[in-house]
KEKETI-876840 format. One record per atom (N, C-alpha, C): residue number from 1; x negated, y, z. Coordinates in Angstrom, 1 decimal. Layout:
# residues N
{NUM {X Y Z}}
...
//
This chain:
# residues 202
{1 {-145.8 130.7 130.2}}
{1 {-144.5 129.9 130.1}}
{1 {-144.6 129.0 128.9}}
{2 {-144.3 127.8 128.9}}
{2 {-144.1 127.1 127.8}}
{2 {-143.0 127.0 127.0}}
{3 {-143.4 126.9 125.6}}
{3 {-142.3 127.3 124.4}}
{3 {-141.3 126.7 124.2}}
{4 {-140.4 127.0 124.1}}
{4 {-139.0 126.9 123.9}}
{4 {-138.9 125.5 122.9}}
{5 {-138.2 124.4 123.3}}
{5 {-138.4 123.0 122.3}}
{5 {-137.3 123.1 122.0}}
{6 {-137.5 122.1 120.6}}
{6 {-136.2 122.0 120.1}}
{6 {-134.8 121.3 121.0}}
{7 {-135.3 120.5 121.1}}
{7 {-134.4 120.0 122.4}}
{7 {-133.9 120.8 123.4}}
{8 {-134.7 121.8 123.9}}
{8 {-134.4 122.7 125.0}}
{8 {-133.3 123.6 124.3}}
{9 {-133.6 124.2 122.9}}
{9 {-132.6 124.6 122.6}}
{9 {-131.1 124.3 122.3}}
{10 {-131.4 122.6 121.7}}
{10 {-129.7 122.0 121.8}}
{10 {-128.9 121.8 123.2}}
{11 {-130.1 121.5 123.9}}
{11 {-129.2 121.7 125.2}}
{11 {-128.8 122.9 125.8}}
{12 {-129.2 123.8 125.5}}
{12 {-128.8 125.3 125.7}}
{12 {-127.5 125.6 125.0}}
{13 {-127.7 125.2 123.6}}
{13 {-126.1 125.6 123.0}}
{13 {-125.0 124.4 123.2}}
{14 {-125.1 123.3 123.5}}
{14 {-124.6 122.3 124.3}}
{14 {-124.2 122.8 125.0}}
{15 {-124.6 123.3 125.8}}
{15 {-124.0 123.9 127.3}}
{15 {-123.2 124.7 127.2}}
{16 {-123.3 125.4 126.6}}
{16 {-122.2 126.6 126.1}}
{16 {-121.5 126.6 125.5}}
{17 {-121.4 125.3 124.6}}
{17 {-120.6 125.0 124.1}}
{17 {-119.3 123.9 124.9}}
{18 {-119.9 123.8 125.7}}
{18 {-118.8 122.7 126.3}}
{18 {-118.2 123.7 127.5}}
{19 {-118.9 124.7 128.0}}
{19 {-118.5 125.6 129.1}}
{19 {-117.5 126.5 128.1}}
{20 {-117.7 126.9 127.1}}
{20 {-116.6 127.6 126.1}}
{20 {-115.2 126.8 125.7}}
{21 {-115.3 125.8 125.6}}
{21 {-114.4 124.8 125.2}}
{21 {-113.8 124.4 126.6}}
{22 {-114.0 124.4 127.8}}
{22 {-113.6 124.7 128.9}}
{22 {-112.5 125.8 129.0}}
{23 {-113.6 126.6 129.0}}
{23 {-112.9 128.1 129.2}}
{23 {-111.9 128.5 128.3}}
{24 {-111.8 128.1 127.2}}
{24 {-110.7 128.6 126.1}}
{24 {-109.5 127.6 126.4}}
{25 {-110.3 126.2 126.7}}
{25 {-108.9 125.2 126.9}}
{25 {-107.9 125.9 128.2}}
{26 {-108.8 126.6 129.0}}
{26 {-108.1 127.1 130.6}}
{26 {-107.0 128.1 130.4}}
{27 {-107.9 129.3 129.2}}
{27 {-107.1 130.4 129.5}}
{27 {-106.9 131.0 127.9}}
{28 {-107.0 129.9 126.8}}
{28 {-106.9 131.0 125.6}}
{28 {-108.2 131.6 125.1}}
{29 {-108.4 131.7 123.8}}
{29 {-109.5 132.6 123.2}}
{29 {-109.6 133.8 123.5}}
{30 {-108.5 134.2 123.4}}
{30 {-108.9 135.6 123.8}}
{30 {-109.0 136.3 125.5}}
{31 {-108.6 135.6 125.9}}
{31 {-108.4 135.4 126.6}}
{31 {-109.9 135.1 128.0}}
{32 {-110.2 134.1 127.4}}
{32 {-111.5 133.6 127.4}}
{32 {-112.7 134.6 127.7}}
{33 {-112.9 134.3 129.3}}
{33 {-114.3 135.3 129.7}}
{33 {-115.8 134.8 129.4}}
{34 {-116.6 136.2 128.7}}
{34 {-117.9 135.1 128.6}}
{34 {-118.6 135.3 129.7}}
{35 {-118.1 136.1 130.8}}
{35 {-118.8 136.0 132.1}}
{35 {-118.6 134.7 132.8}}
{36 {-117.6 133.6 132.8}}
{36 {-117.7 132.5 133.2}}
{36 {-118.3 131.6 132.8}}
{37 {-118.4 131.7 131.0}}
{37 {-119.1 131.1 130.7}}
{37 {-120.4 130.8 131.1}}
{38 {-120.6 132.2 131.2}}
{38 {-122.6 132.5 131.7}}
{38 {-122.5 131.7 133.0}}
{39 {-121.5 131.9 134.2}}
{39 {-121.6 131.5 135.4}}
{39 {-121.8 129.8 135.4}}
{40 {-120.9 129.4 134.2}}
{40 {-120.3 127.9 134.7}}
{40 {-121.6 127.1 133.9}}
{41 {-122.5 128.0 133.1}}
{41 {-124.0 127.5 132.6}}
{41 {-125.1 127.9 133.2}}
{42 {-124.8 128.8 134.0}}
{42 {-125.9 129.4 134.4}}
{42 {-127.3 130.4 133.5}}
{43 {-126.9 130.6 132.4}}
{43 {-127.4 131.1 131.9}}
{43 {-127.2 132.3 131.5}}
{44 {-128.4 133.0 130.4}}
{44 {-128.3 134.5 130.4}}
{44 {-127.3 135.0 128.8}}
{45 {-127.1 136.0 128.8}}
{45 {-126.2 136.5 127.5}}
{45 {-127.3 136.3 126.3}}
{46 {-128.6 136.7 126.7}}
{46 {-129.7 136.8 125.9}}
{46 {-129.6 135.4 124.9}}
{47 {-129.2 134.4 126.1}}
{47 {-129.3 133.1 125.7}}
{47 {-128.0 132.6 124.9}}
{48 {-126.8 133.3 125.1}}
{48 {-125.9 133.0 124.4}}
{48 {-125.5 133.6 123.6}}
{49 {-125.6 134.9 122.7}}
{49 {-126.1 135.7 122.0}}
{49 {-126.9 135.0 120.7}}
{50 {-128.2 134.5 121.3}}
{50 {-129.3 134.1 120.6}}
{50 {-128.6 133.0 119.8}}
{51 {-127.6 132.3 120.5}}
{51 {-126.8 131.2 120.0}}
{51 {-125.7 131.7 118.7}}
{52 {-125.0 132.2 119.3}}
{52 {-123.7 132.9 118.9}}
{52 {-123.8 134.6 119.2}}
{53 {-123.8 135.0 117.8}}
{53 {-124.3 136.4 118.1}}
{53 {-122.6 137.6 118.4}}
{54 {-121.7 137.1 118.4}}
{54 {-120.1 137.5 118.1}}
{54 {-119.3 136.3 119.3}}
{55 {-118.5 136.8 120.0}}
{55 {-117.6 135.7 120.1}}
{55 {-116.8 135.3 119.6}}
{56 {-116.3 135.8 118.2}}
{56 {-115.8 135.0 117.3}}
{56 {-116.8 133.5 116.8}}
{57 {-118.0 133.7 116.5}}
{57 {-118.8 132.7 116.3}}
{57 {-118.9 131.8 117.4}}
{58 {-119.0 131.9 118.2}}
{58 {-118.7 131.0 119.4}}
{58 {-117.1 130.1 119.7}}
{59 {-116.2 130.6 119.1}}
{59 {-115.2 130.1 119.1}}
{59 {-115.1 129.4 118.1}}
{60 {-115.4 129.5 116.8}}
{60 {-115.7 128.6 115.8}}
{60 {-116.4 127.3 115.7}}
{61 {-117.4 128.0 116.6}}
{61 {-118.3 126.6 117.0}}
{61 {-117.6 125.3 117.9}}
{62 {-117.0 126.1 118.8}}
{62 {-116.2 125.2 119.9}}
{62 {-115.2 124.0 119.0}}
{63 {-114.7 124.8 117.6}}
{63 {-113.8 124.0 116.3}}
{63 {-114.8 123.4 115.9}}
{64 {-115.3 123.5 115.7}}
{64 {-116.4 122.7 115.0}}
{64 {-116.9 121.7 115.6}}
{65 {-117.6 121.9 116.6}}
{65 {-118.8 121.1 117.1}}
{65 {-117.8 120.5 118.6}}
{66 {-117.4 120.8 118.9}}
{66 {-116.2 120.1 119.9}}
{66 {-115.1 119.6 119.6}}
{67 {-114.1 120.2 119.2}}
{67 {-112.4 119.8 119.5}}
{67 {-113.1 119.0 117.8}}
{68 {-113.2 119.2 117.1}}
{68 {-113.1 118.4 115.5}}
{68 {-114.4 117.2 116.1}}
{69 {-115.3 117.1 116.8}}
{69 {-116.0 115.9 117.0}}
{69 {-115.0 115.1 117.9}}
{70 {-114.9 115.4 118.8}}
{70 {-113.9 115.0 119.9}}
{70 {-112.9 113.9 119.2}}
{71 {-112.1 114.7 118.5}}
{71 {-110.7 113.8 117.2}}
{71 {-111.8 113.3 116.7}}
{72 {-113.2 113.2 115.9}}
{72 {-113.7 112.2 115.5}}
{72 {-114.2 111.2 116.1}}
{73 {-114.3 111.4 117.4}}
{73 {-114.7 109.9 118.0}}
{73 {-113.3 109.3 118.7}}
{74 {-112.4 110.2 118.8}}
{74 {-110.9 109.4 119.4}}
{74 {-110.3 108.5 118.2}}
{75 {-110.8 109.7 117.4}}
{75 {-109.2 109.1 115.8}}
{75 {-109.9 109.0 114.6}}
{76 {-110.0 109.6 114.0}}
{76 {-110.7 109.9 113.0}}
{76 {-111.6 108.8 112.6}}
{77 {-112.6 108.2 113.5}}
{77 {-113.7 107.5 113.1}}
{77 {-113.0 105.6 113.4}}
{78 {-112.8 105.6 114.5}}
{78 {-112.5 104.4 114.8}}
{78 {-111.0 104.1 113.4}}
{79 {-110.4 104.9 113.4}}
{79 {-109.3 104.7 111.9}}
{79 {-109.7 104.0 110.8}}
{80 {-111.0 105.1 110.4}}
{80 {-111.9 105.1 109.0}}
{80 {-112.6 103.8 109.3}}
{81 {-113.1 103.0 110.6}}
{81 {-114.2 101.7 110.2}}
{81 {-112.8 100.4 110.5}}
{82 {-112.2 100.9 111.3}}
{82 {-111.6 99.8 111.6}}
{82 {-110.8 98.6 110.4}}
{83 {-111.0 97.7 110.6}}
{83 {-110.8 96.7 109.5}}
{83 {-108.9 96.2 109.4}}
{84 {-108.8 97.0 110.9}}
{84 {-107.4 96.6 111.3}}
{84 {-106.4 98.3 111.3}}
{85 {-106.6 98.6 110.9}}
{85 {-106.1 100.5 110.3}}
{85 {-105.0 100.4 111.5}}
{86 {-103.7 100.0 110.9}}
{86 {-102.9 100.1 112.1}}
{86 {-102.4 99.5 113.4}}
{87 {-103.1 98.2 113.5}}
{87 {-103.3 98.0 114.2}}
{87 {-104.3 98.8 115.9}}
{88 {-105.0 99.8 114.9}}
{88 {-106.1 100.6 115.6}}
{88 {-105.5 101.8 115.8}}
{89 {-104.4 102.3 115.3}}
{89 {-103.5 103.5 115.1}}
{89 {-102.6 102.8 116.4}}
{90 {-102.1 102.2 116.5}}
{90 {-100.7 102.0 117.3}}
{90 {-101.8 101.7 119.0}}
{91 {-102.9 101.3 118.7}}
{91 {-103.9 101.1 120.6}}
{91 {-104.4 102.7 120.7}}
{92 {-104.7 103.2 119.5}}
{92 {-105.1 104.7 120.0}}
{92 {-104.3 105.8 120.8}}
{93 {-102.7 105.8 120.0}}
{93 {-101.1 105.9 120.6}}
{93 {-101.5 106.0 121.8}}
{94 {-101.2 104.5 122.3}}
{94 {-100.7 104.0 123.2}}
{94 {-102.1 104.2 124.7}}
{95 {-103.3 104.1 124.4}}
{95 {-104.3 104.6 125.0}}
{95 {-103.9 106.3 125.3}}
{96 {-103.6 107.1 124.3}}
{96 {-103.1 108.5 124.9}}
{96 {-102.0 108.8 125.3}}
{97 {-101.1 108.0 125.6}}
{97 {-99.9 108.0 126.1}}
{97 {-100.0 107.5 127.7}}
{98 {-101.4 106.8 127.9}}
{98 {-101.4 106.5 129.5}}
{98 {-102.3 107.2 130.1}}
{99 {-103.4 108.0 129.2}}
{99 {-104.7 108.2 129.2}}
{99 {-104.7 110.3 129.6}}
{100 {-103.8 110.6 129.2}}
{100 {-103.9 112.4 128.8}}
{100 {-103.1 113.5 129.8}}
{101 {-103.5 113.1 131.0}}
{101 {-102.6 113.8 132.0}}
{101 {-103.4 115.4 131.7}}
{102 {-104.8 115.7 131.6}}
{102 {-105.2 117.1 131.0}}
{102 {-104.6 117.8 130.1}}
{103 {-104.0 117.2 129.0}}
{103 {-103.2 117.7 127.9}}
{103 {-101.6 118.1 128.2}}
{104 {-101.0 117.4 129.6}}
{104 {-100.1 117.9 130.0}}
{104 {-100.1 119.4 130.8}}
{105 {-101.4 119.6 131.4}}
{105 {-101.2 120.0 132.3}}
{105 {-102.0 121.5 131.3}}
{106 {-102.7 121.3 130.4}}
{106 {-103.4 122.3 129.4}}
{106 {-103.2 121.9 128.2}}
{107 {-102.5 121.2 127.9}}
{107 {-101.7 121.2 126.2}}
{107 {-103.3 121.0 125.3}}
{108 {-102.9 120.9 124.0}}
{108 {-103.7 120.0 123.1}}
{108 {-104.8 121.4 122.8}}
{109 {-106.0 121.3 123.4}}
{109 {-106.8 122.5 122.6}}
{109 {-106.7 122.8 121.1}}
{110 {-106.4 121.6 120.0}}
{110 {-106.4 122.1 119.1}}
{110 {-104.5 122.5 118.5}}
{111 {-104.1 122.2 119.4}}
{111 {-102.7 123.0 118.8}}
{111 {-102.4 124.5 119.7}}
{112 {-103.1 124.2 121.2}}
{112 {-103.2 125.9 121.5}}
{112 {-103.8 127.0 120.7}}
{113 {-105.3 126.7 119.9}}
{113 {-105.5 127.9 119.0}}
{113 {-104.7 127.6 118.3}}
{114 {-103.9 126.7 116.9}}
{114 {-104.0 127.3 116.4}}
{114 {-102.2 128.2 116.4}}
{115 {-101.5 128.0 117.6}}
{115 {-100.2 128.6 118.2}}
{115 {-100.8 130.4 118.5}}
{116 {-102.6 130.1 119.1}}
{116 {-102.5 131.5 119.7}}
{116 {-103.4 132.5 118.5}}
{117 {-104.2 131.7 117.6}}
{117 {-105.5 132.4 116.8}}
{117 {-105.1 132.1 115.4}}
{118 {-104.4 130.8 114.5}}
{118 {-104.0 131.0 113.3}}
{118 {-103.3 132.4 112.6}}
{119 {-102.2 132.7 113.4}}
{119 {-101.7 133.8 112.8}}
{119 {-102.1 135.5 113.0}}
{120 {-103.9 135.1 113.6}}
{120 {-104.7 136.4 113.8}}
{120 {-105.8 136.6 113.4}}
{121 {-106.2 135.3 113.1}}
{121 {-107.7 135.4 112.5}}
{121 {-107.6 134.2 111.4}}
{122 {-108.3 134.7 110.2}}
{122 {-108.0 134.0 108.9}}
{122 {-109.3 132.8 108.8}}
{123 {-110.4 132.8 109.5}}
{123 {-110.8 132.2 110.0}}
{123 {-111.3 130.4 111.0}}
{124 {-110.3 131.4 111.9}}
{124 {-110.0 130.3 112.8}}
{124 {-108.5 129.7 112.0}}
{125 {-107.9 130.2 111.2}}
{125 {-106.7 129.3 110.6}}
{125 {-107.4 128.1 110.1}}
{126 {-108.1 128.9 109.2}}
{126 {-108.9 127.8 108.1}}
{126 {-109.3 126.5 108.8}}
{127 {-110.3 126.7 110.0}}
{127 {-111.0 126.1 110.2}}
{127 {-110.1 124.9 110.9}}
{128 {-109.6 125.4 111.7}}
{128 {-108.3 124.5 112.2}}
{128 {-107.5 123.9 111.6}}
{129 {-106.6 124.5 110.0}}
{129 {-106.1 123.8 109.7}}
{129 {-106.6 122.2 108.4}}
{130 {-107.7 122.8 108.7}}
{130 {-108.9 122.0 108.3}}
{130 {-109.0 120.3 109.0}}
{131 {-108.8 120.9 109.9}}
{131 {-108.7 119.4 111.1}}
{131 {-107.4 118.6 111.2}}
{132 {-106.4 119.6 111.0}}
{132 {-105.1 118.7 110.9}}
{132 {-104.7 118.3 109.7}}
{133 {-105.2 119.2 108.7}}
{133 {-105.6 118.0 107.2}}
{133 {-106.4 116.8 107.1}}
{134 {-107.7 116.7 107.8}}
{134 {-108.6 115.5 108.1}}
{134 {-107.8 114.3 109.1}}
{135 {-106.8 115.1 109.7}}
{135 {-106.2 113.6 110.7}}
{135 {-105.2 113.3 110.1}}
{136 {-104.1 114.4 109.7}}
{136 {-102.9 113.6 108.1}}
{136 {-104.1 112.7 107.5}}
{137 {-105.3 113.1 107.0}}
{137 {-105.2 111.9 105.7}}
{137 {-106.6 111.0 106.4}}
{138 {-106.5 110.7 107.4}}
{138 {-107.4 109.7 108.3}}
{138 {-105.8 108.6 108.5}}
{139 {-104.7 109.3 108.9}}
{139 {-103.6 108.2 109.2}}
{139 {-103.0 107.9 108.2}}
{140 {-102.8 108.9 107.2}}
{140 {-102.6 108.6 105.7}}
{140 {-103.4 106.8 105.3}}
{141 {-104.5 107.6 105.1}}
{141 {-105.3 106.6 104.7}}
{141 {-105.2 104.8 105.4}}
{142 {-104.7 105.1 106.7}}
{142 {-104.9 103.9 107.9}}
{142 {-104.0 103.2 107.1}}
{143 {-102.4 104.1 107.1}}
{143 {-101.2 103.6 106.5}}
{143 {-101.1 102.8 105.5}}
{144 {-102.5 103.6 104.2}}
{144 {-102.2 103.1 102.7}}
{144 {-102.8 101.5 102.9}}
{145 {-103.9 101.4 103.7}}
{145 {-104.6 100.3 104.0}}
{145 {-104.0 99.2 104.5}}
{146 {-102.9 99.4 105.3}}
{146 {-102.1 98.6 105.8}}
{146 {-101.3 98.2 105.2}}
{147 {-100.5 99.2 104.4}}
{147 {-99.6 98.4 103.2}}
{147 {-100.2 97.9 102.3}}
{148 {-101.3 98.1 101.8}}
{148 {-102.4 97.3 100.9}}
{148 {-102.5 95.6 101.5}}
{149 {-102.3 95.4 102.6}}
{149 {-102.7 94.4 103.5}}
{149 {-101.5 93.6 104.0}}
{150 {-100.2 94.4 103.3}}
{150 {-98.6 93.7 103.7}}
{150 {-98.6 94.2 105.3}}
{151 {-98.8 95.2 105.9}}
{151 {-98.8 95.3 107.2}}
{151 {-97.6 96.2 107.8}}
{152 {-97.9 97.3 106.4}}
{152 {-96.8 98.4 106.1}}
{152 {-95.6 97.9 104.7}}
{153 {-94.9 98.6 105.0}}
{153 {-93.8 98.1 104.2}}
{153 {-94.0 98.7 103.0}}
{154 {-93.8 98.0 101.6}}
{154 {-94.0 98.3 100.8}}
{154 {-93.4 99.9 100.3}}
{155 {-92.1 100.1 101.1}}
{155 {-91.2 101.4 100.8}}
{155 {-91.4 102.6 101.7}}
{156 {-92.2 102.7 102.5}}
{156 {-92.3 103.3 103.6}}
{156 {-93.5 104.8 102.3}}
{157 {-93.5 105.5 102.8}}
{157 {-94.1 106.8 102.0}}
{157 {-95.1 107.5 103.1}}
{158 {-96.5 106.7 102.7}}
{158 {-97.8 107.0 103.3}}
{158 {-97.9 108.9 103.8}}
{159 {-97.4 109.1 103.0}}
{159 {-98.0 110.6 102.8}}
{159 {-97.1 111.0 104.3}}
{160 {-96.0 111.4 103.9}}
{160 {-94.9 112.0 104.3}}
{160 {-94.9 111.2 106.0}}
{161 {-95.0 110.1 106.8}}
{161 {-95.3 109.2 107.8}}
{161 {-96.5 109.7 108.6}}
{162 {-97.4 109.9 107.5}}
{162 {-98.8 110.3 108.4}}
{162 {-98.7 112.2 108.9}}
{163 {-98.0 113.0 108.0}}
{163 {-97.3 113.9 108.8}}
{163 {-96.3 114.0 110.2}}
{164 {-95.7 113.3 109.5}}
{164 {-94.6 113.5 111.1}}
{164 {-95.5 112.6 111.6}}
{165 {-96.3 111.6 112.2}}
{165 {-97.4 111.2 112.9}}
{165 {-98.3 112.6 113.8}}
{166 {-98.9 112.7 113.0}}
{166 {-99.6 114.2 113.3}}
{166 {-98.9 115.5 114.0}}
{167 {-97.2 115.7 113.3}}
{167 {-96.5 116.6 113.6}}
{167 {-96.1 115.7 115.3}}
{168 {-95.5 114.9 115.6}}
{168 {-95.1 114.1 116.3}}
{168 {-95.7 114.2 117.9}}
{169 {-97.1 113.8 117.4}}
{169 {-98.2 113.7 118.2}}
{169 {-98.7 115.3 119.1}}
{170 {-98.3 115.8 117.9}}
{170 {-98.8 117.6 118.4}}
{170 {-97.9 117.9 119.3}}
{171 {-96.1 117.8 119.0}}
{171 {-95.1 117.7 119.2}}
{171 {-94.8 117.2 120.7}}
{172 {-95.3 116.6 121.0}}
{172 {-95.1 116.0 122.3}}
{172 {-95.9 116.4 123.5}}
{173 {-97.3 116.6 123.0}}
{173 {-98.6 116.9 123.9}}
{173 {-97.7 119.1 124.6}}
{174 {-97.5 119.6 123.3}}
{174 {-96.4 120.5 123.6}}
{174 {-95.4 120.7 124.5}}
{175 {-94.7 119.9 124.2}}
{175 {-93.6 119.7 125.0}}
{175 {-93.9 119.3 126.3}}
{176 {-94.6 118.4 126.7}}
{176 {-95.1 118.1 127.6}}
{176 {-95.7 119.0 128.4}}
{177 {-96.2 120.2 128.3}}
{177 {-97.4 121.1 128.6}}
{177 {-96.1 121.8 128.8}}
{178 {-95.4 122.2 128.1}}
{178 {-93.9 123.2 128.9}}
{178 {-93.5 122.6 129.7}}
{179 {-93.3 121.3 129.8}}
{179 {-92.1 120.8 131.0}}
{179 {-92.9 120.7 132.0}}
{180 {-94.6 120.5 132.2}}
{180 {-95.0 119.8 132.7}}
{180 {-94.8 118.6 133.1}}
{181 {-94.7 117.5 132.3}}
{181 {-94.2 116.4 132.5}}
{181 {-95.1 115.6 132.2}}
{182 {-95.4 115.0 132.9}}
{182 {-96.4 113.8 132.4}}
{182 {-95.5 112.2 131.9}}
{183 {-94.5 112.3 132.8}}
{183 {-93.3 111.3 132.3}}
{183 {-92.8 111.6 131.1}}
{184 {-92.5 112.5 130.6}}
{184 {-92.1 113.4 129.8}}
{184 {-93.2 113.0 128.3}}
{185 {-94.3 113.2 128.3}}
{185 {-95.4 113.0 127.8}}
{185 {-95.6 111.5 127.3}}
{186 {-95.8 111.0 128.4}}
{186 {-95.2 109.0 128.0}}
{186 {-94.4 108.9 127.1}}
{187 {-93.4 109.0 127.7}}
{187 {-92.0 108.5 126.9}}
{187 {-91.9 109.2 125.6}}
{188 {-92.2 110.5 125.2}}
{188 {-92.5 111.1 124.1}}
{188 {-93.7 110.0 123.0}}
{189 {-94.6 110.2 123.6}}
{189 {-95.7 109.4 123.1}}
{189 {-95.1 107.2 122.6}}
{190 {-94.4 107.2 123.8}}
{190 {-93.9 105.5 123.2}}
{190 {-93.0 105.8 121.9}}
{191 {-92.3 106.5 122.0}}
{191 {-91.6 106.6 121.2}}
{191 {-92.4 106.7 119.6}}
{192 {-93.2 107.4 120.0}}
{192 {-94.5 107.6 118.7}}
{192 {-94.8 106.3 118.3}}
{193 {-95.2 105.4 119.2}}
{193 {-95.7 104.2 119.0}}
{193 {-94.6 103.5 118.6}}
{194 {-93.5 103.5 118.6}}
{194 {-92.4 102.6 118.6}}
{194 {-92.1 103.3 116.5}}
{195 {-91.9 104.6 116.3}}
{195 {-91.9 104.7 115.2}}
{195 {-92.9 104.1 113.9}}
{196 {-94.1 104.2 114.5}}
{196 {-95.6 103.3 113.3}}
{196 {-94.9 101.9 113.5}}
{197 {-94.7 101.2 114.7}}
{197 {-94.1 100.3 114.7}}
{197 {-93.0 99.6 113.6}}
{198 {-92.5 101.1 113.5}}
{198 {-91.1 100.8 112.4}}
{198 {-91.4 100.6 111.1}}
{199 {-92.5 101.2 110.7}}
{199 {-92.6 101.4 109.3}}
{199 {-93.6 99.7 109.1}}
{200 {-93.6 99.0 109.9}}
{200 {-94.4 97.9 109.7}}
{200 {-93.6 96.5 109.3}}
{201 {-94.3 95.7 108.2}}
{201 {-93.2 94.9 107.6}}
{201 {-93.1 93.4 108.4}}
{202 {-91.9 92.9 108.2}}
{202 {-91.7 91.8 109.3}}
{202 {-92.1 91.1 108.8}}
//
């Protein structure tokens, strides 16, 4: 049999890492069977084990290498290059306000852990709340840039905005996920877009 490449091996924990991030989005961490896992990869424990020796480690990974890449290529990154900060903040909005019928119907992966696993594992707090610190000061940052640029109003308070942004945003995807509402979800989300709106100078 031919040796195991490196490549063979990213795609191995790739795989399981996106079948995990699946399965936790469906039913919860704990919740979360690694017999599906195996099924929905087709692979052996040997092989997922070898990867992640704990399912706590595996669930870490899913923060890491998933839901935190994920926000970096939705928000995070396009914020930080964009030349137009909020300009690029209010199409991102408004793109997940038409775009996120999964989040209605399975709520925000990264606000389900950290609702079901922050207040159990010190851990998965950290790491999580690690991420909603990186997107406060990704919109933080968008904001300061904007007002640097006359875009935002000179009195509007960067810090405290890019919170309730963040809070807002979590806020809604939630709520939405209880009512089931995907209308519900919109109109929550415009309204998001209508407040960045506000703080912008005429």
């Amino acid at each position: 049999m031919r040796a195991m490449t490196t490549r063979d091996t990213d795609l191995t924990r790739g795989k399981l890492l996106d079948a995990a991030f699946c399965e936790i989005h469906r039913h919860g961490f704990q919740a979360a069977s690694i017999a599906n896992i195996l099924q929905d990869t087709g692979l052996t424990k040997g092989a997922l084990y070898h990867h992640f020796p704990t399912k706590q480690e595996l669930g870490l990974a899913v923060i890491d290498e998933v839901i935190r890449a994920r926000l970096d290529d939705w928000v995070f990154r396009p914020l930080r290059e964009s030349e137009r900060p909020v300009a690029t903040l209010l199409e991102i909005i408004a793109q997940k306000a038409n775009s996120d019928a999964e989040a209605v119907v399975l709520g925000c992966p990264l606000n389900n852990l950290m609702q079901e696993m922050s207040p159990l594992d010190a851990a998965f707090k950290e790491r999580l709340s690690d991420i909603v610190v990186t997107w406060g000061n990704a919109v933080e940052d968008a904001l300061r840039r904007g007002q640097a640029a006359g875009d935002i109003r000179a009195d509007v308070d960067c810090r405290a905005a890019s919170l309730f942004v963040v809070s807002a945003w979590e806020g809604c995807v939630g709520v939405a996920k209880s009512l089931q509402s995907t209308a519900g979800f919109e109109l929550c989300m415009r309204q998001l877009h209508a407040y960045v709106r506000s703080l912008m100078a005429t």
